[in-house]
N, CA, C and O atoms as a DFTB+ gen file, in Angstrom:
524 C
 N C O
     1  1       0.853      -1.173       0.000
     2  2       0.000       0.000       0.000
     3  2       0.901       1.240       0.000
     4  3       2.012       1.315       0.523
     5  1       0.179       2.301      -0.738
     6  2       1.349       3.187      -0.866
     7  2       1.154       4.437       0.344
     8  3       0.026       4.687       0.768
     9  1       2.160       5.054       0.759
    10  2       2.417       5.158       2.112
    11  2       1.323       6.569       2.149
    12  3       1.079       6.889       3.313
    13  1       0.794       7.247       1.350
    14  2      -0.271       8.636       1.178
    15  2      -1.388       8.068       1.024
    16  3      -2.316       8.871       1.123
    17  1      -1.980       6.081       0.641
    18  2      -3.066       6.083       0.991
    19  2      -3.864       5.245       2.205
    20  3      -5.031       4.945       2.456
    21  1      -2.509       5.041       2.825
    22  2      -2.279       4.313       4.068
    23  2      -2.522       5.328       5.013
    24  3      -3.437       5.155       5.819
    25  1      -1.731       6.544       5.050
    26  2      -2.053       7.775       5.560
    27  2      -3.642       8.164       5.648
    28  3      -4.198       8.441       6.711
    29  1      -4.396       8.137       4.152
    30  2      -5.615       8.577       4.342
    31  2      -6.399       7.527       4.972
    32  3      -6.876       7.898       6.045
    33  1      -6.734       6.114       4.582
    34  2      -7.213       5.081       5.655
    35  2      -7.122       5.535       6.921
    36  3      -8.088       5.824       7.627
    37  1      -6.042       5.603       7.213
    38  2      -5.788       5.811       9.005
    39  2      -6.402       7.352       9.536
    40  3      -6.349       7.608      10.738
    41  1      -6.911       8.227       8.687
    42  2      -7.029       9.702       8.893
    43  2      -8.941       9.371       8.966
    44  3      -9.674       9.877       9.815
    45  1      -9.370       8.491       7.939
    46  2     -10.902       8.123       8.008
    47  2     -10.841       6.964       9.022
    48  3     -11.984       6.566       9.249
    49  1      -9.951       6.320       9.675
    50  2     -10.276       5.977      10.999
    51  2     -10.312       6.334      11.803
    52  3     -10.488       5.482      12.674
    53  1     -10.213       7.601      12.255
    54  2     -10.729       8.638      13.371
    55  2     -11.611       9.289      13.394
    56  3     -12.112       9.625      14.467
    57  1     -12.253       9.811      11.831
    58  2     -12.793      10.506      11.805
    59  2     -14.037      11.015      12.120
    60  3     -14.315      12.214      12.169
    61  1     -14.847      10.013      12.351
    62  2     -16.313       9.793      13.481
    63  2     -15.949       9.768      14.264
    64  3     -16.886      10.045      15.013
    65  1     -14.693       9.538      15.127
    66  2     -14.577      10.362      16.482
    67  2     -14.180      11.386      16.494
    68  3     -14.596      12.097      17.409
    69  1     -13.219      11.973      15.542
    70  2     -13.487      13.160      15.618
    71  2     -14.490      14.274      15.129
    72  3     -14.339      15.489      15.001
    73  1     -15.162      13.755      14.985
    74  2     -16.814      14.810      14.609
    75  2     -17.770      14.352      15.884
    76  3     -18.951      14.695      15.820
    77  1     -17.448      13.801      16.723
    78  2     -17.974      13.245      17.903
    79  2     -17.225      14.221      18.954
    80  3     -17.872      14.706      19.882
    81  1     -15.911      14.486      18.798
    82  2     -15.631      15.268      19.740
    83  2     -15.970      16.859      19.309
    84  3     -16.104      17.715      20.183
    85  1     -16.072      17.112      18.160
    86  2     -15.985      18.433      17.688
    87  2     -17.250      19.135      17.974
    88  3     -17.270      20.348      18.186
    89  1     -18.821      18.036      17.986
    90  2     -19.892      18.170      18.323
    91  2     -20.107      18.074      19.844
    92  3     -21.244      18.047      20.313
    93  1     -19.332      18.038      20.380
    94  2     -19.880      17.247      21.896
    95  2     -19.122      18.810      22.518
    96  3     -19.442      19.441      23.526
    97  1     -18.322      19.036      21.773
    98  2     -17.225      19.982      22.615
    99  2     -18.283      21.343      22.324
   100  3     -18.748      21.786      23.374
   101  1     -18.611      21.870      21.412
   102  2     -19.466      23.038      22.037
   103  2     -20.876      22.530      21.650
   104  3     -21.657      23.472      21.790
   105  1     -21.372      21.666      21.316
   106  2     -22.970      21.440      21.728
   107  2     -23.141      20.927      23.342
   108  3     -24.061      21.139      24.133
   109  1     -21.866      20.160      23.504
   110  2     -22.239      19.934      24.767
   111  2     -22.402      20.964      26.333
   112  3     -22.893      21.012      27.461
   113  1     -21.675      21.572      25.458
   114  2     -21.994      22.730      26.786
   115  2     -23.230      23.779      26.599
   116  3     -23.948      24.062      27.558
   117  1     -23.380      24.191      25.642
   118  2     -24.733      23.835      25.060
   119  2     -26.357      23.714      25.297
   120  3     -27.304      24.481      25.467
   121  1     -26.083      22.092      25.197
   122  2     -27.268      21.645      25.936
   123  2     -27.166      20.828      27.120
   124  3     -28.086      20.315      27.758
   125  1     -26.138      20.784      27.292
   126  2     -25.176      19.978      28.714
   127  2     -25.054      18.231      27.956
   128  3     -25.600      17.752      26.962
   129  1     -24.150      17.687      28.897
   130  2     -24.112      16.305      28.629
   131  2     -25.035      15.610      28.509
   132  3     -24.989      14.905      27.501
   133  1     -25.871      15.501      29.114
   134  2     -26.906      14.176      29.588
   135  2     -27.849      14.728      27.867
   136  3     -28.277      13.830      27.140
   137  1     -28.003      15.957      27.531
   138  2     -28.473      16.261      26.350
   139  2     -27.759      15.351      25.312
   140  3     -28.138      14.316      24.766
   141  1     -26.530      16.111      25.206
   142  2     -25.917      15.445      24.306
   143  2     -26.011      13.922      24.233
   144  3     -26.325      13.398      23.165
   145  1     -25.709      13.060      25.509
   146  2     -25.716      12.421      25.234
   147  2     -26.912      11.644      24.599
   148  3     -26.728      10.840      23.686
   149  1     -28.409      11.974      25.229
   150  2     -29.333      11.303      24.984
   151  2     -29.694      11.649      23.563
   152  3     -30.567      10.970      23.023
   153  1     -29.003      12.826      22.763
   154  2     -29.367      12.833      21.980
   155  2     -28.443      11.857      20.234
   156  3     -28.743      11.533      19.085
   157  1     -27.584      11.817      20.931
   158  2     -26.597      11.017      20.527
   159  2     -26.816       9.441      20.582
   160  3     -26.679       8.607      19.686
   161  1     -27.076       9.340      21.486
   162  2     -27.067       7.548      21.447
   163  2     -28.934       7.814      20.195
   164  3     -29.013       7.325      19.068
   165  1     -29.610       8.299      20.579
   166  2     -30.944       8.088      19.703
   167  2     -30.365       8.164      18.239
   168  3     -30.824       7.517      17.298
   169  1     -29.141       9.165      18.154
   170  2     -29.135       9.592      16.669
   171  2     -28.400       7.991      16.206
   172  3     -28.436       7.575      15.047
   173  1     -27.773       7.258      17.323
   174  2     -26.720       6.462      16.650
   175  2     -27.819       5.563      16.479
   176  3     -27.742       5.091      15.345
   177  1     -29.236       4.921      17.368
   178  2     -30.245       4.090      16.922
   179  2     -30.587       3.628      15.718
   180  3     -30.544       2.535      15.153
   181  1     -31.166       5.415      15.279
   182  2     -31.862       5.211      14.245
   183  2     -30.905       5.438      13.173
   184  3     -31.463       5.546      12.081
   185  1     -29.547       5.551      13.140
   186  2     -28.502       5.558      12.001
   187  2     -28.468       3.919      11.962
   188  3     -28.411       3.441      10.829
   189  1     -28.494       3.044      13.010
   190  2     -28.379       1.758      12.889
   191  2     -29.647       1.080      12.501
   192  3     -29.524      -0.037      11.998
   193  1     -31.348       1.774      12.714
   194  2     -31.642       1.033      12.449
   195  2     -31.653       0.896      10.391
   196  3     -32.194       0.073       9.652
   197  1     -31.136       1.628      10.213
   198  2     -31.061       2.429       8.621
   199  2     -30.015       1.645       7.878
   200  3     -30.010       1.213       6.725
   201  1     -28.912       1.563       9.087
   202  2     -27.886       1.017       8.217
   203  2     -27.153      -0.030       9.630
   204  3     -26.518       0.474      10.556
   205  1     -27.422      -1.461       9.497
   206  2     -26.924      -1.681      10.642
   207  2     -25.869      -2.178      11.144
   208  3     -25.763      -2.577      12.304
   209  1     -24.938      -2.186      10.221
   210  2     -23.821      -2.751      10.447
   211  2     -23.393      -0.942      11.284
   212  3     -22.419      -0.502      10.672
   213  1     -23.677      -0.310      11.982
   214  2     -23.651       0.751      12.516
   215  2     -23.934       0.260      14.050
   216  3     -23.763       1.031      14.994
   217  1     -24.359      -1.014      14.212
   218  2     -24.568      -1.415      15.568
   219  2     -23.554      -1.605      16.691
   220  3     -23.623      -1.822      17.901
   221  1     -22.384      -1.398      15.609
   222  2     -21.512      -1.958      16.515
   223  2     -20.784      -0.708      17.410
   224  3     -20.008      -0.705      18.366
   225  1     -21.385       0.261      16.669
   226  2     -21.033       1.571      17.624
   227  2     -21.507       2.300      18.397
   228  3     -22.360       3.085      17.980
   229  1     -21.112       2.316      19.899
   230  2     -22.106       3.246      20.431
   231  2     -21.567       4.137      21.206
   232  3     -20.493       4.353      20.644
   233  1     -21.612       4.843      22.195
   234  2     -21.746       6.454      22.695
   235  2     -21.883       6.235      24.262
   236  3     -22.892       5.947      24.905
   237  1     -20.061       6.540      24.864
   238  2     -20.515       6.592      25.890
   239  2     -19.449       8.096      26.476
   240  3     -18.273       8.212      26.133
   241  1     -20.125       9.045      27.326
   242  2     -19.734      10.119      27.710
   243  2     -18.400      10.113      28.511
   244  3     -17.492      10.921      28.314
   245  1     -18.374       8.998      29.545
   246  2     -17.380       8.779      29.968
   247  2     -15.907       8.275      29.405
   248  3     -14.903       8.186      30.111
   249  1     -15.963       8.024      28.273
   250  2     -14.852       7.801      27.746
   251  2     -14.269       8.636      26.708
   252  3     -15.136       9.378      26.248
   253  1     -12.951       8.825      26.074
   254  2     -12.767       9.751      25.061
   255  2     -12.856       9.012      24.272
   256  3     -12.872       7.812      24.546
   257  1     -12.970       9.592      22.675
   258  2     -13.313      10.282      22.584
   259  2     -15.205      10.310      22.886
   260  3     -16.000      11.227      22.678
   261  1     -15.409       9.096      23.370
   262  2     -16.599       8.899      23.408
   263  2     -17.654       8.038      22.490
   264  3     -18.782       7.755      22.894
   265  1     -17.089       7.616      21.062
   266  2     -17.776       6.549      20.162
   267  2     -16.444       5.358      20.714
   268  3     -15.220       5.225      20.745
   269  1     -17.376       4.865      20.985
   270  2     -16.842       3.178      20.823
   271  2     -17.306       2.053      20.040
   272  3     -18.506       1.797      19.941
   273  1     -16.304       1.303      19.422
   274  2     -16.343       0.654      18.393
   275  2     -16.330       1.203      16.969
   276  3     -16.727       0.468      16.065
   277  1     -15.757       2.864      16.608
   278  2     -16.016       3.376      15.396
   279  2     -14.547       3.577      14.812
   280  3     -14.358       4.453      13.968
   281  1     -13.579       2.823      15.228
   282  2     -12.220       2.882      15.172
   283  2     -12.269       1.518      14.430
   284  3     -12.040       1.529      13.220
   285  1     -12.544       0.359      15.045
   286  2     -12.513      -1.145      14.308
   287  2     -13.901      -0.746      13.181
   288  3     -13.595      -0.984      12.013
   289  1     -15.238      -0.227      13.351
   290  2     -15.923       0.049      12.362
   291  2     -14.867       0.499      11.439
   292  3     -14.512      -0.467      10.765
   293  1     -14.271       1.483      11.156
   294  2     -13.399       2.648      10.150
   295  2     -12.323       1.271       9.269
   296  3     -12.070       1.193       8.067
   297  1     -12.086       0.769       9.876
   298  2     -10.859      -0.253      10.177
   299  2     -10.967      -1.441       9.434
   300  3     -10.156      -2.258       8.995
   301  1     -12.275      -1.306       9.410
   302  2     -12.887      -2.843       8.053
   303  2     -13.806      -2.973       7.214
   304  3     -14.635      -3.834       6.918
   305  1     -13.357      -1.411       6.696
   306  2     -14.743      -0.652       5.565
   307  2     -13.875       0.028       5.098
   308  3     -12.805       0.384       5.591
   309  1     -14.534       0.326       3.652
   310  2     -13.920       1.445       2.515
   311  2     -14.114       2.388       3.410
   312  3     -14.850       2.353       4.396
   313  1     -13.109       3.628       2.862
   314  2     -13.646       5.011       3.484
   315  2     -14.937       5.665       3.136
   316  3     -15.566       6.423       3.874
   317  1     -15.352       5.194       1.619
   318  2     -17.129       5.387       1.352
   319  2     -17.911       5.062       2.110
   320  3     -18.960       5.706       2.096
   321  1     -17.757       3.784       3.242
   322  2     -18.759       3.317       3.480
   323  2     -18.346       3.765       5.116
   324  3     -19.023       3.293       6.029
   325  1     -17.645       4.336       5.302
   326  2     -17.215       4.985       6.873
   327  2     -18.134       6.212       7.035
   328  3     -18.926       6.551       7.915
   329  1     -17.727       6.772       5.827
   330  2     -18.480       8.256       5.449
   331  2     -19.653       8.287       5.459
   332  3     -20.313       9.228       5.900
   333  1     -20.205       7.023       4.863
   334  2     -21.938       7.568       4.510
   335  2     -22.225       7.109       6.180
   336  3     -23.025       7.799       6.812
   337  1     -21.455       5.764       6.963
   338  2     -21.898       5.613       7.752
   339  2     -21.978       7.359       9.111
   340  3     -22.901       7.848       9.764
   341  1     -21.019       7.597       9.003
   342  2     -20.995       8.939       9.890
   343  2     -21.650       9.794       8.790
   344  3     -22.204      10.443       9.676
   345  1     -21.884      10.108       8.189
   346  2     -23.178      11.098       7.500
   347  2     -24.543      10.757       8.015
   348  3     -25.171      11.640       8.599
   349  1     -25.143       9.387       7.834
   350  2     -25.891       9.084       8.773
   351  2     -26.417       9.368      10.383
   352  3     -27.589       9.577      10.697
   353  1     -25.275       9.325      11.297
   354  2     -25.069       9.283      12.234
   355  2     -25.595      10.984      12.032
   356  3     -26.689      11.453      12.349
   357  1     -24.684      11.535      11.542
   358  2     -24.972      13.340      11.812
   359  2     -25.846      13.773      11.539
   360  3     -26.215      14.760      12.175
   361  1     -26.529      13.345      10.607
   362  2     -28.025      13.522       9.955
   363  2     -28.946      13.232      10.800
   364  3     -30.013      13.845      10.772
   365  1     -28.719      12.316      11.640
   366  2     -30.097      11.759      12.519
   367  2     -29.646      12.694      13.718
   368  3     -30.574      12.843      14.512
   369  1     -28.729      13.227      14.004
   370  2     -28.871      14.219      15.362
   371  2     -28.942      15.125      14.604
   372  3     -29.730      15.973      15.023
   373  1     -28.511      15.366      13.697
   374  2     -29.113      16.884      13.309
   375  2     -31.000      17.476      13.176
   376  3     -31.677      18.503      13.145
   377  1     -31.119      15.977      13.136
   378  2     -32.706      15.644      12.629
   379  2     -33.352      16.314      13.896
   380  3     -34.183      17.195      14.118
   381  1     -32.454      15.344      14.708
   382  2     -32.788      16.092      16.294
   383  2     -33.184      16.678      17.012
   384  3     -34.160      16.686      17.762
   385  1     -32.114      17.422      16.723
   386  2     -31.485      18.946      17.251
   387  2     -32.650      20.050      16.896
   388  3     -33.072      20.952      17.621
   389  1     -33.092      19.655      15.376
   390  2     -34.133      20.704      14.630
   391  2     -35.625      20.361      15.186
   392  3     -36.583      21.114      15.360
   393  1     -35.495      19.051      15.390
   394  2     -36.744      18.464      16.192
   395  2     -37.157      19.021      17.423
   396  3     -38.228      19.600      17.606
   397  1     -36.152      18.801      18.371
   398  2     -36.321      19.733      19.702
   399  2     -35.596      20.680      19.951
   400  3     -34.943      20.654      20.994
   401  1     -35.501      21.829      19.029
   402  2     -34.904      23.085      19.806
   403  2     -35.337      24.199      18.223
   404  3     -35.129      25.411      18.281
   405  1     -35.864      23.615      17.077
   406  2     -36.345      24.647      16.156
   407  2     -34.889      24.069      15.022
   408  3     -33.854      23.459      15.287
   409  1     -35.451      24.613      13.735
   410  2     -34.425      24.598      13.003
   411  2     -33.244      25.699      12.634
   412  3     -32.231      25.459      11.977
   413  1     -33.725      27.297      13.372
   414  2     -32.595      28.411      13.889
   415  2     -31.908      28.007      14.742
   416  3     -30.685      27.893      14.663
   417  1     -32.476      27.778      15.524
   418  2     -31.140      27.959      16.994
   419  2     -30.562      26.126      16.249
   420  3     -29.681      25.973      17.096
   421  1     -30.475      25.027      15.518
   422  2     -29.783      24.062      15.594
   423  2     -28.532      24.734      14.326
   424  3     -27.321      24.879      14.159
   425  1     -29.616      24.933      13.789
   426  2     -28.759      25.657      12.783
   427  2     -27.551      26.009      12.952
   428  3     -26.411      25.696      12.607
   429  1     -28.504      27.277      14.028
   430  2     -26.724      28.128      14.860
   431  2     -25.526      27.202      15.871
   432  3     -24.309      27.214      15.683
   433  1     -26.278      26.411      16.988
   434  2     -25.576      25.611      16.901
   435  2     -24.581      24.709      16.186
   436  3     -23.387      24.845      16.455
   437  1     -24.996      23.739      15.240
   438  2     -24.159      22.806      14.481
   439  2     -23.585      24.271      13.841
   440  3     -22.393      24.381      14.128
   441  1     -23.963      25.144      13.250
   442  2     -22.646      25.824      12.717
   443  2     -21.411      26.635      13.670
   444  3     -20.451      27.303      13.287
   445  1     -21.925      26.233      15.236
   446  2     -20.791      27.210      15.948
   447  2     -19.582      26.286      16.054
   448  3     -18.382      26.551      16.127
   449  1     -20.438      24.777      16.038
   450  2     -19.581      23.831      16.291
   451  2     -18.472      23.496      15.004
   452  3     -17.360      23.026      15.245
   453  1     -18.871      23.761      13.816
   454  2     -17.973      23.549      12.813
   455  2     -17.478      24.901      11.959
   456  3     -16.726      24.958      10.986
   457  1     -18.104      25.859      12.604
   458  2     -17.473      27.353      11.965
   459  2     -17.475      27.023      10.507
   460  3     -18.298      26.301       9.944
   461  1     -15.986      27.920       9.706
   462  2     -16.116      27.751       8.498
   463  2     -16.583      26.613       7.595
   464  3     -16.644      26.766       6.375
   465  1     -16.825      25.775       8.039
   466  2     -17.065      23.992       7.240
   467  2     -18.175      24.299       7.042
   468  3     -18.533      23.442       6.234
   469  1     -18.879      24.841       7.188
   470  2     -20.544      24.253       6.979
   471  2     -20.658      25.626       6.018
   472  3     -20.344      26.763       6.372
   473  1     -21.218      25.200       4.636
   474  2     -21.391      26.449       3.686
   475  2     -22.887      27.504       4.248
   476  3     -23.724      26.997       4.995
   477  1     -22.971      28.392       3.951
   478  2     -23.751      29.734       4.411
   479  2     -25.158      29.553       3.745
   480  3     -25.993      30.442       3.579
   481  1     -25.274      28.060       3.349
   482  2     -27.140      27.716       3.248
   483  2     -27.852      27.112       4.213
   484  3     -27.261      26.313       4.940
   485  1     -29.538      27.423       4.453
   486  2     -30.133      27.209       5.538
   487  2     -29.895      25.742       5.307
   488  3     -29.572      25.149       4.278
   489  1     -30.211      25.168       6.911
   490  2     -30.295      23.386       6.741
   491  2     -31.201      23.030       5.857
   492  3     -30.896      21.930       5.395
   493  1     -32.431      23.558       5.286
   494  2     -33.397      22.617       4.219
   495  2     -32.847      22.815       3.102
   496  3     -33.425      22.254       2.171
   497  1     -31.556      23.654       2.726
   498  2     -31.190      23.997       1.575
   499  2     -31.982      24.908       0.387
   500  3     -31.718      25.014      -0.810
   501  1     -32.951      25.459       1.114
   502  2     -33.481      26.991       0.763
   503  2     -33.352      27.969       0.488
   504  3     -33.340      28.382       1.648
   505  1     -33.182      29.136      -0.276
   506  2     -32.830      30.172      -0.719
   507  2     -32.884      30.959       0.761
   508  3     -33.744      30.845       1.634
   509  1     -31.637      31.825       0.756
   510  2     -32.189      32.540       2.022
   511  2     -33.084      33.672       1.911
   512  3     -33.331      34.154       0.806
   513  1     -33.499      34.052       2.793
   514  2     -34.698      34.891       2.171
   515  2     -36.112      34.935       1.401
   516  3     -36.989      35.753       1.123
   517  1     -35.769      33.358       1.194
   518  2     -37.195      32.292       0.624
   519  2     -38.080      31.787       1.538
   520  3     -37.443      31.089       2.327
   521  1     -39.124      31.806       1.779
   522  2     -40.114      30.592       2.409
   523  2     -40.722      29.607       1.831
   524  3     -41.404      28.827       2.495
């Protein structure tokens, strides 16, 4: 294997934990832990019940980064199928988030948490200024 795509493998094996910590670190203060968390383990549910080889990961606060089992998940999957699996995962708390707290304030949230990353369209992907 050549040593830049050995590099990227190993960079998409962190990478649902690190969007686990990146979310937890200012949503969690936020909406506090026990939020986060409860809202987290639901999002990882229904990402599993969708896709379930996703079962094998779950969410616990007390540990860093806090997903367990998404390191050996990353570890014996294409990086396509790591990705859609954590796209999933973010999608269903984002689903969330808009569910119980409005789709402004999640909005503002998930974007404080990822700043520049997230492009400057509403979450339904709406014109701004459109209804």
């Amino acid at each position: 294997m050549r040593p830049r795509r050995a590099a990227a493998q190993r960079s998409w094996r962190r990478l649902p934990e690190r969007t686990c910590v990146r979310l937890r670190g200012r949503l969690g203060v936020l909406i506090g832990q026990r939020g986060f968390t409860a809202l987290f383990d639901r999002a990882l549910f229904l990402a599993a019940a969708e896709r379930p080889s996703l079962r094998e990961i779950r969410y616990d606060a007390r540990e860093e980064p806090g997903l367990i089992g998404a390191r050996a998940f990353a570890r014996t999957r294409e990086p396509e199928e790591t990705e859609d699996g954590l796209v999933t995962i973010v999608a269903h708390f984002i689903g969330l988030l808009v569910a119980f707290l409005g789709e402004e304030l999640a909005e503002h949230l998930v974007r404080d948490a990822w700043r520049e990353s997230i492009p400057r369209a509403p979450l339904d992907g709406a014109e701004a200024g459109h209804d």
